[in-house]
N, C-alpha and C positions, 0 to 999 in steps of 0.2 A: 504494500500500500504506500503513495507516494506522502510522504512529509508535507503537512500544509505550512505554510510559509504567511504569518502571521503578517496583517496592513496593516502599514505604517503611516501615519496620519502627521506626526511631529518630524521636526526638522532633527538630520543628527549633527549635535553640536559636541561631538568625540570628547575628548580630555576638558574641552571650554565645559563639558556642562558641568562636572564638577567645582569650578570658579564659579559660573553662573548661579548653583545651589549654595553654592558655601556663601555668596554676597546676598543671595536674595534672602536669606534665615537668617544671616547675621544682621543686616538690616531691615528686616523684618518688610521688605517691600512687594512681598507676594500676601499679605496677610489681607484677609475678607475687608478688615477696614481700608483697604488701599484700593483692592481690584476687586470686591465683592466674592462671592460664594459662589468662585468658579465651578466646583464641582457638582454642588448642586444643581446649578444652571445646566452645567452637561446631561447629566442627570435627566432634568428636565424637560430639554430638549431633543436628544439623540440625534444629534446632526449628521447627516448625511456626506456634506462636503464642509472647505474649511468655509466657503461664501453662507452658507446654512450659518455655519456657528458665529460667525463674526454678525452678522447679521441681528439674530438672537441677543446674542452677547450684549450689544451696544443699546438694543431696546429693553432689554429687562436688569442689566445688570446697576447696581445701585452698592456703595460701599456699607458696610456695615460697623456704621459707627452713629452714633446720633444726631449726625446732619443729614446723613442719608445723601450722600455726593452722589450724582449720575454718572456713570462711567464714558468716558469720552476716547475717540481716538487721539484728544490732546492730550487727555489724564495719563492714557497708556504711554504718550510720549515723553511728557514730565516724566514719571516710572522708569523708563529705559534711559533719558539722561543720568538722572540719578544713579542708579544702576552704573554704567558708564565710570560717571565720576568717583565711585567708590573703588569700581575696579580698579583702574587706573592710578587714583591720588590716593589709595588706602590699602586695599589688598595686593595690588604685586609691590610695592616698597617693600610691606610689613614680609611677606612670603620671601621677597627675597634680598631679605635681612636673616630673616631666622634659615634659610639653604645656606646661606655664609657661614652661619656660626654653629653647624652640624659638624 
């Protein structure tokens, strides 16, 4: 019987997703009150393609905090700056300060 070979839906970002995990938890900038109850949403929705989810996404997604911020493709873009800037101006110095002193 042939091996089913599981869809891949997300981008592969190799070695980077481990930075990308380790920034986004440390600075907490995946959390519901930033970018809403992604999973739920998923959940929710069952998207079909990524235009399905984005689509969905931008109309019901809402932060969960108690402003209740609408989620934007500006929001998301503020987020990825951020993001950005930590990498960059915080995690590879600090990373590779403590490879040096290994």
């Amino acid at each position: 019987m042939p091996k089913k070979i599981p869809v891949k839906f997300s981008m592969d970002f190799g070695a980077k997703e481990k930075v990308l995990n380790y920034t986004c938890q440390t600075y907490q900038l995946s959390r519901p009150n930033k970018v809403g109850a992604v999973m739920a949403l998923i959940r929710e929705c069952h998207p079909k393609t990524i235009d399905e989810w984005e689509k969905w996404y931008f109309e019901k997604a809402y932060t969960e905090n108690k402003d209740h911020i609408k989620i934007t493709p500006s929001v998301l873009k503020e987020l990825g700056e951020r993001l950005h800037e930590k990498i960059t101006q915080v995690v590879i110095p600090e990373w590779q300060t403590a490879f040096k002193e290994l």
